[in-house]
C-alpha positions in Angstrom: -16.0 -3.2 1.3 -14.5 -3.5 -2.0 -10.7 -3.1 -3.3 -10.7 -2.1 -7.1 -7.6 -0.4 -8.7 -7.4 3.0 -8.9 -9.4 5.4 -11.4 -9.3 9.0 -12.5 -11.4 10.5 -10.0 -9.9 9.0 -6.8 -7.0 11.2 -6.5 -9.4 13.9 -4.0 -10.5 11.4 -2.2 -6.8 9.2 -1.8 -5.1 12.7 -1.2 -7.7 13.6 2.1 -7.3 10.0 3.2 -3.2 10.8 3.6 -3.6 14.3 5.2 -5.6 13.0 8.5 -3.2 10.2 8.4 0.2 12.0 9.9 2.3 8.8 9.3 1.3 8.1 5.7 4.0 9.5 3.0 2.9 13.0 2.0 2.4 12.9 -1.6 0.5 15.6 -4.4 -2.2 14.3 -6.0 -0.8 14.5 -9.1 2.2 11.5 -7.5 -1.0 8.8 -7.1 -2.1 9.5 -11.0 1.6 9.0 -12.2 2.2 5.5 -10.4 -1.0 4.4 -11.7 -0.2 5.2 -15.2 3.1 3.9 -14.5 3.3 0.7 -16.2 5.0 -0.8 -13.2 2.5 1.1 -10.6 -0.4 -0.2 -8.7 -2.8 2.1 -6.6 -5.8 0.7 -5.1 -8.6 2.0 -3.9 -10.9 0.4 -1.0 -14.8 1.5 -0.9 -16.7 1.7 1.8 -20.0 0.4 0.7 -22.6 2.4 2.3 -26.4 2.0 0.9 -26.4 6.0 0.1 -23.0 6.4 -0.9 -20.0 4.6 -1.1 -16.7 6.5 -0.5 -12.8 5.7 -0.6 -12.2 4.2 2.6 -8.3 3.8 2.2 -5.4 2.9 -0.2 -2.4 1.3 -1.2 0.0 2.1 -3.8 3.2 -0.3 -5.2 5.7 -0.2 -7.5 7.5 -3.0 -8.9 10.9 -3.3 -10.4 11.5 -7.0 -11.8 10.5 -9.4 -9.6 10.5 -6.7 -6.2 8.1 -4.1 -5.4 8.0 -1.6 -3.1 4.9 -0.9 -0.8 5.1 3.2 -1.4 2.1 4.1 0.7 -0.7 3.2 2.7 -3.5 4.9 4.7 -6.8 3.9 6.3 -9.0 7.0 6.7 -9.1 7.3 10.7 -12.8 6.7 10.5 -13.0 3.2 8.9 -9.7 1.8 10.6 -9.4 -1.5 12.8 -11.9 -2.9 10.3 -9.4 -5.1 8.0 -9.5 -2.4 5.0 -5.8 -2.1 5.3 -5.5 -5.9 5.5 -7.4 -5.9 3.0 -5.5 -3.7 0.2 -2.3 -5.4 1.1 -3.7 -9.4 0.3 -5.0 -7.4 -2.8 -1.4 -5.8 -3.7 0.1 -9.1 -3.2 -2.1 -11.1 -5.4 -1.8 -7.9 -8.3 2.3 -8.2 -7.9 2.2 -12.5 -7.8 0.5 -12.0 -11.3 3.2 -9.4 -12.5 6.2 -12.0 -11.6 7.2 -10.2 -8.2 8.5 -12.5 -5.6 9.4 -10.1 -2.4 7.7 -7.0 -1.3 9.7 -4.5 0.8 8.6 -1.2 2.8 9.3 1.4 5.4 8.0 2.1 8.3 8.0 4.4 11.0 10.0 2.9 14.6 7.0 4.5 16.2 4.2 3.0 14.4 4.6 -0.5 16.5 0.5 -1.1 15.4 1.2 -1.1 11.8 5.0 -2.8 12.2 2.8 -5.8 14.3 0.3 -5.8 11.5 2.8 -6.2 8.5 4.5 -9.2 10.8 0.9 -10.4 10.9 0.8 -11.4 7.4 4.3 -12.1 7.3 6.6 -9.1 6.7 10.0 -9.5 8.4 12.3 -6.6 10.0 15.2 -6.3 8.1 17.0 -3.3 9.5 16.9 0.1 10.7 17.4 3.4 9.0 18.2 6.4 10.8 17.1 9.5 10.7 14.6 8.5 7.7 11.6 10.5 7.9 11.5 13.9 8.3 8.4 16.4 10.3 9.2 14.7 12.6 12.7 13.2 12.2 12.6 9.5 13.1 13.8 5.9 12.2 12.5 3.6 9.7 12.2 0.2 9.7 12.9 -1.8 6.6 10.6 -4.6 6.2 10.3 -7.7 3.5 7.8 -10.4 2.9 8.6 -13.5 0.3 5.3 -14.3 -2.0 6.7 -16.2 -4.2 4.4 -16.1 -7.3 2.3 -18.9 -8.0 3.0 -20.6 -11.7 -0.6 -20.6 -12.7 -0.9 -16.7 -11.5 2.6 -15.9 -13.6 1.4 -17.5 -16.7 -1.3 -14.8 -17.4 -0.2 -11.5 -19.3 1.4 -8.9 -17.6 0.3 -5.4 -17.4 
């Protein structure tokens, strides 16, 4: 597996990831090539590396305001879950948003998705409260969730993006 940052040609590919995933965030295409773009945006990509063709396996995408960011969306195609890929994008987000000066990461979750809400807690996200009625088809609850990673100095001193 690989995690590289987004390029012109993944938009297909991130865009079939999020419709087999019902609890990703249902974006257009056209929403992952405008955070990219964004100066404050990150999207990454993870590859599957297969020997006769390696394909998008899953992605993240953040979006930073100062030193915050938001976690806007994540999917694991259903085929290459439970192997660490989603793991995977998010020590790769943080490390992207410790260079950029960003000290806490927030995100929403769905109340239902207790696998994902235990995996965030895993690498050290923290409940902060609940939102109701959130999400929509189907309506539900969202659980707001923050992680500290405080940049380090030698990470801040390179050049922004």
């Amino acid at each position: 597996m690989k995690i590289r940052p987004f390029s012109d040609d993944d938009p297909a590919a991130i865009y079939s990831i999020q419709l087999k995933c019902p609890q990703a965030a249902h974006w257009r295409m056209e929403d992952y090539f405008q955070l990219a773009h964004d100066p404050f945006g990150t999207v990454l990509v993870a590859k599957w590396m297969r020997r006769i063709c390696p394909r998008v396996a899953g992605f993240a995408a953040f979006h930073r305001v100062m030193d915050e960011a938001e976690l806007r969306n994540m999917a694991v195609d259903p085929l290459h879950q439970r192997r660490g890929i989603a793991r995977a994008l998010l020590a790769a987000g943080i490390l992207e948003l410790q260079a950029n000066g960003v000290s806490r990461i927030f995100l929403e979750v769905r109340a239902s998705n207790q696998q994902a809400i235990a995996s965030y807690a895993s690498v050290g996200f923290n409940s902060l409260h609940t939102r109701r009625d959130y999400y929509h088809d189907p309506a539900e609850d969202a659980v707001v969730m923050a992680c500290n990673i405080t940049p380090s100095p030698e990470l801040t001193s390179r050049p922004r993006r």
